[in-house]
C-alpha positions as CSV (number, residue, x, y, z in Angstrom):
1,X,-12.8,0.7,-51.4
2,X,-10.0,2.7,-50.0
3,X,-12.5,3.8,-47.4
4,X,-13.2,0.4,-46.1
5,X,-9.3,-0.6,-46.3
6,X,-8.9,2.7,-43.3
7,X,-11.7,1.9,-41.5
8,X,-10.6,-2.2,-41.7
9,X,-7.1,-1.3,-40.5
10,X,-8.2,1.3,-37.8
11,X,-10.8,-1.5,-36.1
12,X,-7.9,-4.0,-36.3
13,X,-5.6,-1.0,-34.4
14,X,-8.4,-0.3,-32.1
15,X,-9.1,-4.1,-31.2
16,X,-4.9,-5.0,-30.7
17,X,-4.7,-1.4,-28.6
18,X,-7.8,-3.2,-26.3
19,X,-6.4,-6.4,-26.2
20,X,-3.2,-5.4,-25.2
21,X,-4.3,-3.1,-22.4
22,X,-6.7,-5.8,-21.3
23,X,-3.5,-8.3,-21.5
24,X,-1.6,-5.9,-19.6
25,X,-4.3,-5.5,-16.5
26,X,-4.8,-9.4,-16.5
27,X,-1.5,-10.4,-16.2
28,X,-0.7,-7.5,-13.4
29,X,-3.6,-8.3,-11.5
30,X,-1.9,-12.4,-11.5
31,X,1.1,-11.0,-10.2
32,X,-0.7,-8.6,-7.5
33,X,-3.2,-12.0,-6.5
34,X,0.3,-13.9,-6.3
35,X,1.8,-11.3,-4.1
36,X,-1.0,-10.8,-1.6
37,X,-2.3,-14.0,-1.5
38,X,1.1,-15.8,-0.8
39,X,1.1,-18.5,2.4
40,X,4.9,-19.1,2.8
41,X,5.1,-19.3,6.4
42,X,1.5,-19.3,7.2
43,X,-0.6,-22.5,7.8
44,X,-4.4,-22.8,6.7
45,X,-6.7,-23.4,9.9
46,X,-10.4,-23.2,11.1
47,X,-12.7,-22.5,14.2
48,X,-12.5,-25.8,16.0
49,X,-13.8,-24.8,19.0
50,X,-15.6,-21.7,20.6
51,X,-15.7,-21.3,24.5
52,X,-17.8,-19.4,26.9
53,X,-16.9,-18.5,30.7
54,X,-18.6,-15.2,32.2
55,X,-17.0,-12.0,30.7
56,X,-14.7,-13.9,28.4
57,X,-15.0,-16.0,25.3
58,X,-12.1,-18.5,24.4
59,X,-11.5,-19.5,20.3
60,X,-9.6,-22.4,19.0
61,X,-8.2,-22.2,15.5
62,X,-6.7,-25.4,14.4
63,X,-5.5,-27.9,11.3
64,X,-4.1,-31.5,11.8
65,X,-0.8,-30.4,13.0
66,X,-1.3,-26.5,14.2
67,X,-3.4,-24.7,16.8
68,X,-4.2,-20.6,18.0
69,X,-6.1,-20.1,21.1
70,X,-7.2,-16.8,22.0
71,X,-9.3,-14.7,24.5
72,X,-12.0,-12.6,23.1
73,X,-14.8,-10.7,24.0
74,X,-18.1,-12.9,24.1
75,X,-20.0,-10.6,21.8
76,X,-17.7,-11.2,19.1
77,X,-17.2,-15.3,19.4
78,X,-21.0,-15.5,19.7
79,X,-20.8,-13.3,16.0
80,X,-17.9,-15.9,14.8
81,X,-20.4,-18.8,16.2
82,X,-23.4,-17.7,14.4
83,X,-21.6,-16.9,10.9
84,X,-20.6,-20.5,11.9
85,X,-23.7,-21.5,11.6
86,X,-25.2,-19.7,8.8
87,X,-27.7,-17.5,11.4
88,X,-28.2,-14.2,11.7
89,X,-29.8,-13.1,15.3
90,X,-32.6,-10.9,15.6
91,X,-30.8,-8.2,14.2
92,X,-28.1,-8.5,11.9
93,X,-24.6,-8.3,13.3
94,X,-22.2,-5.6,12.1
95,X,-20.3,-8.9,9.9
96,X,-23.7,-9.5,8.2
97,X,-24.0,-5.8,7.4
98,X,-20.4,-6.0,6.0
99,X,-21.4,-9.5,4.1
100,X,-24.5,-7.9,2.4
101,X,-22.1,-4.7,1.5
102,X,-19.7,-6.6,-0.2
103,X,-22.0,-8.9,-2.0
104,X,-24.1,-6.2,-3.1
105,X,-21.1,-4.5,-4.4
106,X,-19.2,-7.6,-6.0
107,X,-16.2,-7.5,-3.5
108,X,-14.7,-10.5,-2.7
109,X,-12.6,-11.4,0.2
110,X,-10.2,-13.8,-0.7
111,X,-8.1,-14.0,2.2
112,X,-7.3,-13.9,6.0
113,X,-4.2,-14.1,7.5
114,X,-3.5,-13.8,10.9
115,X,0.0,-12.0,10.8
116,X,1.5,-10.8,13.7
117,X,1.4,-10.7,17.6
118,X,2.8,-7.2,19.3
119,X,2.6,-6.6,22.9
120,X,0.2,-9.4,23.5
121,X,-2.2,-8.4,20.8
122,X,-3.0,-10.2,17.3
123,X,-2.9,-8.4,14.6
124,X,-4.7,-9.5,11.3
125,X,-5.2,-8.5,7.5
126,X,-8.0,-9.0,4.9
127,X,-7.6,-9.1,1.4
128,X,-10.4,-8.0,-1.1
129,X,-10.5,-8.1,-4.9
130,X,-13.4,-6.1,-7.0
131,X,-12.2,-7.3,-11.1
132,X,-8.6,-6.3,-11.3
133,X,-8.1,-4.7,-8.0
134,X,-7.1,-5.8,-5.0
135,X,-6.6,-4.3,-1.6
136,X,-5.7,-5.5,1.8
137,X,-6.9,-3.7,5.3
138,X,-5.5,-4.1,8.7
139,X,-8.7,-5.7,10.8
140,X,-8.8,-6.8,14.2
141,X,-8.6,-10.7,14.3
142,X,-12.0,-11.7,15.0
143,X,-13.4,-9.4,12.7
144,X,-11.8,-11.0,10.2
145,X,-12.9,-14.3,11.3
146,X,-16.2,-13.4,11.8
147,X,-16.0,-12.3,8.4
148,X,-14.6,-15.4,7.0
149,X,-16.9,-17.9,8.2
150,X,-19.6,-15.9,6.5
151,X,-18.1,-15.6,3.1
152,X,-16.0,-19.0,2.8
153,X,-12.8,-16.7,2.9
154,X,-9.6,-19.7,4.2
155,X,-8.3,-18.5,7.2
156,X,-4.5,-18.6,7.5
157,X,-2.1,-18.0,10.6
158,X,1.4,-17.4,10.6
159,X,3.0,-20.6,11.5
160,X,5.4,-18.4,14.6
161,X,2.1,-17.9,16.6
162,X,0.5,-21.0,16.4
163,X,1.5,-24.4,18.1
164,X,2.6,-27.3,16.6
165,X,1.2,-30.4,17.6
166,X,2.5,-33.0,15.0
């Protein structure tokens, strides 16, 4: 009897000493998804509007009341305009490659943001999250978007770069 009254109190040890390290993961992996995915000063927009003219390709990202417009390289609007579409060329791009990865591996990207403009180049970050950890790489813009269309991800620009129409 004494026995089972140890081995009673040491599973009731073990299961608290679980719970609270469980407790303690959960709620610092709240704070870290508050932190990264925070959209003070950034507004939520999508590909309106993709344009082709010899060597260049022009992008529209807009909402009700925002819009970006950017110059890009054809080769990567025609990757945002098929993830767009749900098709994958002959080949798969390099963003479907990176889609299979990270579904294969149970990452998920939660978020874009388009943060920055230096020396008339945009600079963008992506944030991933596999369980309880989260991380956040610099990527070049269209990357990301061409990422985004393909997994769903929102796509938000920080309101300083992006006109406001309303």
């Amino acid at each position: 009897m004494v026995k089972k009254k140890k081995l009673t109190r040491v599973l009731i040890i073990f299961v608290l000493t679980i719970l609270i390290i469980f407790s303690y993961f959960f709620f610092q992996s709240i704070f870290i998804l508050k932190k990264v995915t925070s959209t003070d000063g950034y507004v939520e927009m999508q590909v309106k509007k993709i344009y082709f003219q010899n060597d260049l390709a022009f992008i529209t990202l807009s909402n009700d009341c925002f819009q970006l417009d950017f110059y890009t390289t054809p080769q990567q609007a025609e990757s945002i305009q098929l993830g767009i579409e749900n098709k994958i060329s002959f080949r798969p791009t390099s963003h479907d490659t990176i889609k299979s990865i990270l579904e294969t591996y149970k990452i998920k990207p939660i978020i874009v943001k388009i943060i920055k403009m230096e020396e008339n180049t945009y600079f963008a970050e992506i944030t991933f999250q596999k369980g309880f950890q989260f991380m956040t790489l610099d990527v070049k813009p269209t990357d990301a978007i061409a990422i985004a269309v393909r997994t769903n991800t929102p796509i938000y620009v920080n309101s300083s770069l992006a006109k406001k129409l309303c």
